[in-house]
N, CA, C and O of each residue as an XYZ file, in Angstrom:
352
protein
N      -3.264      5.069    -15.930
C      -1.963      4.611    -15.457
C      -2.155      3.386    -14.572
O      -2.946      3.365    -13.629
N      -1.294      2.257    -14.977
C      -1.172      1.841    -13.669
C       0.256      0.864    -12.942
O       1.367      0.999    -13.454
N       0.119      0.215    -12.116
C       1.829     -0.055    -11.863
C       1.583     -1.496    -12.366
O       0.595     -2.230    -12.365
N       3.576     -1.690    -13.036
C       3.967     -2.177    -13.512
C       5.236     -3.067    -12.925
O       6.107     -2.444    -12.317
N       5.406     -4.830    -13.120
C       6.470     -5.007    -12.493
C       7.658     -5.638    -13.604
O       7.556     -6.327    -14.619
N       8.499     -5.204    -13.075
C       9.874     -5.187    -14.244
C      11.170     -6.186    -13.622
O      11.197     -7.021    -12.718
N      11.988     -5.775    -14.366
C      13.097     -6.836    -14.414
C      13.412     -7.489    -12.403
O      13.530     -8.625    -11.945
N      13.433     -6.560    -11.955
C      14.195     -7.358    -10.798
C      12.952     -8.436    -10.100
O      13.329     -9.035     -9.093
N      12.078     -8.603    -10.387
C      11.160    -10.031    -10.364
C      11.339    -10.792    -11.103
O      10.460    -11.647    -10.993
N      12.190    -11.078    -12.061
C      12.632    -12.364    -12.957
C      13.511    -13.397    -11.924
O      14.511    -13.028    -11.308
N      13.021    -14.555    -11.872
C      12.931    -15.976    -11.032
C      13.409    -15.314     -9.774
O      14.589    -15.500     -9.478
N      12.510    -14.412     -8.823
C      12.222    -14.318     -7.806
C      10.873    -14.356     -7.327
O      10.477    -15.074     -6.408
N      10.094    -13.440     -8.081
C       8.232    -13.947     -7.729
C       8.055    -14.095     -6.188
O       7.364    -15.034     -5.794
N       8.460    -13.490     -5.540
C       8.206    -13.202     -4.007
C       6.847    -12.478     -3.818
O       6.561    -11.322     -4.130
N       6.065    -13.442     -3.225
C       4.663    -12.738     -3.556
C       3.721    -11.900     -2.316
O       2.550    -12.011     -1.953
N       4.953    -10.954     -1.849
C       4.417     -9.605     -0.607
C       3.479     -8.831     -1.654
O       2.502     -8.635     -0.931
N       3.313     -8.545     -2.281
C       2.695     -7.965     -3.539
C       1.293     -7.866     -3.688
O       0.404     -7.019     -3.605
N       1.523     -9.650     -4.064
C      -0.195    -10.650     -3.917
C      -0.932    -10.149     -2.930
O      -1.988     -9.529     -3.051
N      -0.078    -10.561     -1.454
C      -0.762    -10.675      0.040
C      -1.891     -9.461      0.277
O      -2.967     -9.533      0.872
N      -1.023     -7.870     -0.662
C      -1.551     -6.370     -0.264
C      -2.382     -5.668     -1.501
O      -2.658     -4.478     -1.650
N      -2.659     -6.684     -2.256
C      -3.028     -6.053     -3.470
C      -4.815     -6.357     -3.267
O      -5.370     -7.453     -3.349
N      -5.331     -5.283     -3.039
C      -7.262     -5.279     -2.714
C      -7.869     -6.167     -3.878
O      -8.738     -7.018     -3.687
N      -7.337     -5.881     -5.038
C      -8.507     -6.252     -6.383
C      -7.766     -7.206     -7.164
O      -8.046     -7.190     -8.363
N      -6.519     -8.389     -6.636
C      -6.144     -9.503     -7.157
C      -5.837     -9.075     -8.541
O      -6.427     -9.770     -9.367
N      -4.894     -7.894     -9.184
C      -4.698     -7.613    -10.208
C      -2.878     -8.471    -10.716
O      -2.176     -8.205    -11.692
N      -2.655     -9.395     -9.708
C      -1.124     -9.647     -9.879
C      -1.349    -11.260    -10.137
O      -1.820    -11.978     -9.255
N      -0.868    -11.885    -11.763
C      -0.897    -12.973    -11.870
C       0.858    -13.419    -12.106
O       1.767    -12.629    -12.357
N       0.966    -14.933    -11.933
C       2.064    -15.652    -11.749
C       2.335    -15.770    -13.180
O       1.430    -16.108    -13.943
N       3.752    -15.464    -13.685
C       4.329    -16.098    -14.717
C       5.094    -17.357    -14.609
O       5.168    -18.115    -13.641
N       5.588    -17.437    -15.640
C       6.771    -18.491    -15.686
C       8.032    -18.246    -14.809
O       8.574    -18.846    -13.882
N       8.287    -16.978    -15.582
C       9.694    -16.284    -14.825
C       9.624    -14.959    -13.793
O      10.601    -14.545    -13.170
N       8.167    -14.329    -13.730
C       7.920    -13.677    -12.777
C       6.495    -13.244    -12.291
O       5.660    -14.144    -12.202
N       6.092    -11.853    -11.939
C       4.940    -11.812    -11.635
C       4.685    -10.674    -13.038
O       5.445    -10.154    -13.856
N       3.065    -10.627    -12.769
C       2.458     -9.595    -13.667
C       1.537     -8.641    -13.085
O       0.814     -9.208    -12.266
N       1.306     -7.472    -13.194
C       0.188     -6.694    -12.961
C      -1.074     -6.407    -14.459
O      -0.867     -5.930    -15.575
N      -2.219     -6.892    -13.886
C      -2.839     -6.794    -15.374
C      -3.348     -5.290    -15.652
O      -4.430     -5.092    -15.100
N      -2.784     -4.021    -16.462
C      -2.860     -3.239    -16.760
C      -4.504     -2.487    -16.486
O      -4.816     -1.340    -16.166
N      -5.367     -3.776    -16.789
C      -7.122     -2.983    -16.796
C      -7.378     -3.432    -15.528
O      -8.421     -2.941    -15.096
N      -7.063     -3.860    -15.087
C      -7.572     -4.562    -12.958
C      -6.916     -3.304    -12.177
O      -7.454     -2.647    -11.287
N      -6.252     -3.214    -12.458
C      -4.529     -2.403    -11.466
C      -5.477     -0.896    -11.137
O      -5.386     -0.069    -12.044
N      -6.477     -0.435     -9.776
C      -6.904      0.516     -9.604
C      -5.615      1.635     -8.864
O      -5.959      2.581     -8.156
N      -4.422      1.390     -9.110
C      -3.136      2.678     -8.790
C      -3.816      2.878     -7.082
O      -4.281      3.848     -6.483
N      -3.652      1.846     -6.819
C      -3.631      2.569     -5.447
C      -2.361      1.946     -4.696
O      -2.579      1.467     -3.583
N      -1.573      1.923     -4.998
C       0.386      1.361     -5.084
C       0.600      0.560     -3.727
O       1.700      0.623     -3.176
N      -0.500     -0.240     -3.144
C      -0.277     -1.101     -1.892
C       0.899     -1.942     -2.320
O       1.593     -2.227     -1.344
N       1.310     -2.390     -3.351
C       1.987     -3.139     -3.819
C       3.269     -2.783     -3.959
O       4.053     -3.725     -3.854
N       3.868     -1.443     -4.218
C       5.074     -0.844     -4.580
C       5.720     -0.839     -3.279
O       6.767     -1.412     -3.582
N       5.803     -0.619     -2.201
C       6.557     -0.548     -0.770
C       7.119     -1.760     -1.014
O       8.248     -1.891     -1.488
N       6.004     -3.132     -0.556
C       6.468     -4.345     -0.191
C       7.401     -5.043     -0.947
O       8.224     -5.886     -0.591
N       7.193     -4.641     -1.883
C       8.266     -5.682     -3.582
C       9.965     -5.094     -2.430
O      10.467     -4.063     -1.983
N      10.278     -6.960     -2.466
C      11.350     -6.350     -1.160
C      12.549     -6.106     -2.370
O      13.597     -5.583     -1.989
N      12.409     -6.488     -3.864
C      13.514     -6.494     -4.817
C      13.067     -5.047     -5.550
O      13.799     -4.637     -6.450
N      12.100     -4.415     -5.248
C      11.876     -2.993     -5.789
C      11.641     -3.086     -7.324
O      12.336     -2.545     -8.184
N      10.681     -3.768     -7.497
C      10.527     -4.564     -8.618
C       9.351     -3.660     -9.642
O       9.313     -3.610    -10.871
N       8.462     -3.008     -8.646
C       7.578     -2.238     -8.694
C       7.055     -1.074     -8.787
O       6.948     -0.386     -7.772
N       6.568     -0.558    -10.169
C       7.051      0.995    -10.389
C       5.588      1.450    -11.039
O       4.899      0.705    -11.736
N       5.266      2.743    -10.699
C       3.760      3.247    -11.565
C       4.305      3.254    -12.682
O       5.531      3.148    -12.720
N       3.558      3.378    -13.887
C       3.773      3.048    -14.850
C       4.576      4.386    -15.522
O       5.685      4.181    -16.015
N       4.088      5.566    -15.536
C       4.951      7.432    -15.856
C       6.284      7.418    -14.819
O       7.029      8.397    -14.873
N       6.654      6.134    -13.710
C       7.609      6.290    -12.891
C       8.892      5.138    -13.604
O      10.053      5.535    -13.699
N       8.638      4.241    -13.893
C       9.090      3.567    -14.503
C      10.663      3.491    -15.187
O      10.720      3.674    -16.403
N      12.185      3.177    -14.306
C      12.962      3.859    -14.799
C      13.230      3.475    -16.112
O      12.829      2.381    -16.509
N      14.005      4.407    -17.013
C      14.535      4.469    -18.599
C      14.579      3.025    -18.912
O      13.777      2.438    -19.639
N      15.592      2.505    -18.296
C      15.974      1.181    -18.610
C      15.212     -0.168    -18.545
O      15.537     -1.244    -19.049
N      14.332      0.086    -17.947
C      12.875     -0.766    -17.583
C      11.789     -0.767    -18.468
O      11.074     -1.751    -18.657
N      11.595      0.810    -19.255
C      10.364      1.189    -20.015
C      10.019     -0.527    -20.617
O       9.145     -1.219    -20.095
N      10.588     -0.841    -21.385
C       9.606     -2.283    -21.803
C       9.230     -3.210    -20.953
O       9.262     -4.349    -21.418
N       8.954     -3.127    -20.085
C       8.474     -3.761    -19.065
C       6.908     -3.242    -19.056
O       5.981     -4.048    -19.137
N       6.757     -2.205    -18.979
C       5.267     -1.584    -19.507
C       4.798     -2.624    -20.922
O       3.624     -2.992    -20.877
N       5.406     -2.985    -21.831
C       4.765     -3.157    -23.033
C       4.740     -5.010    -22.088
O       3.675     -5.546    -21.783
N       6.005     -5.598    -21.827
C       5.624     -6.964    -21.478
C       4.437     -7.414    -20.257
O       4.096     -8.571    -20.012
N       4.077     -6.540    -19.783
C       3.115     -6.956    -18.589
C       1.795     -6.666    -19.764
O       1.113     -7.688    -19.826
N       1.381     -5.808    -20.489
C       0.248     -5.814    -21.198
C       0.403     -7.422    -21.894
O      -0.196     -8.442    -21.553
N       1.526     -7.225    -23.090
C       1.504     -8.665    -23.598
C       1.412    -10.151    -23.060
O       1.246    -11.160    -23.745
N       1.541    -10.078    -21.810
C       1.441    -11.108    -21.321
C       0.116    -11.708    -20.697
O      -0.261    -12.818    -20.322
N      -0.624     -9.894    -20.799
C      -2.220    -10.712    -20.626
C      -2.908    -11.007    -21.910
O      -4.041    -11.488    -21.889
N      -2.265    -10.737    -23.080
C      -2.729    -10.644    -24.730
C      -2.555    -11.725    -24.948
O      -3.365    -12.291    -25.683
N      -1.455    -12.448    -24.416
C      -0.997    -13.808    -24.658
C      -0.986    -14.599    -23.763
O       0.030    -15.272    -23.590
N      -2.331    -14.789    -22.761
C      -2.494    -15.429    -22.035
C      -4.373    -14.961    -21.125
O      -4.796    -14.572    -20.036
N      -4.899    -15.356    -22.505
C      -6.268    -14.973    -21.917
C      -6.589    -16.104    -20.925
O      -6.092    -17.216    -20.745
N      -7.590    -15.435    -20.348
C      -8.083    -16.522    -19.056
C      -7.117    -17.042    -17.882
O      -7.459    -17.865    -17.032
N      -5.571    -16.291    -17.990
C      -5.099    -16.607    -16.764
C      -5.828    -16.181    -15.341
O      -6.640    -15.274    -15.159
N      -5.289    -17.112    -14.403
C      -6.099    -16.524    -13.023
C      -5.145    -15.934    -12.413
O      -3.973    -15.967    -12.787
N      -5.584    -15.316    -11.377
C      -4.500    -14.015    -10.320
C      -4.057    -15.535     -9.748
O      -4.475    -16.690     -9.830
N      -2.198    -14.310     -8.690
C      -1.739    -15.104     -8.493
C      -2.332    -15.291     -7.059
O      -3.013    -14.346     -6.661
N      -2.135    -16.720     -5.935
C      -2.824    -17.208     -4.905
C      -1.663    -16.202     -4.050
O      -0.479    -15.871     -4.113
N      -2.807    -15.994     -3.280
C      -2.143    -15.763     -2.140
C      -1.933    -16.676     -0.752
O      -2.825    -17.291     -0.168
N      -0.267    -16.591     -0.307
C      -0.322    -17.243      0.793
C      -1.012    -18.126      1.917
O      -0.370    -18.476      2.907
């Protein structure tokens, strides 16, 4: 398992997330942020701070969000060699 960020980070990317995340598993999109599914050790430093609640374990994930799980994988499928996002 690990956490996943979904719709309410689309063109907000507020990056409290980045700042608390130990193992740099959160890279920058276009339109928001990503968690890379194989980095992401679930230890949810990241889920409090998301001040738009953007941030959900992945089995927590509400109904209406579920594809948000499939777009954070695809977006590292389709984007090899991106780097994490900088922190502050």
């Amino acid at each position: 398992m690990a956490y996943i960020i979904a719709e309410p980070c689309i063109n907000v990317k507020d990056k409290a997330c980045v700042e608390v995340c130990p193992v740099d598993c959160i890279y920058e999109g276009p339109e928001m942020l990503y968690i890379h599914p194989d980095e992401c050790i679930d230890c949810g430093a990241c889920e409090p701070v998301c001040p738009v609640k953007a941030i959900f374990a992945e089995d927590e994930t509400p109904a209406n969000w579920k594809q948000y799980i499939e777009i954070n994988k695809k977006f590292f499928a389709d984007n090899p060699g991106v780097k994490p996002a900088t922190k502050a």
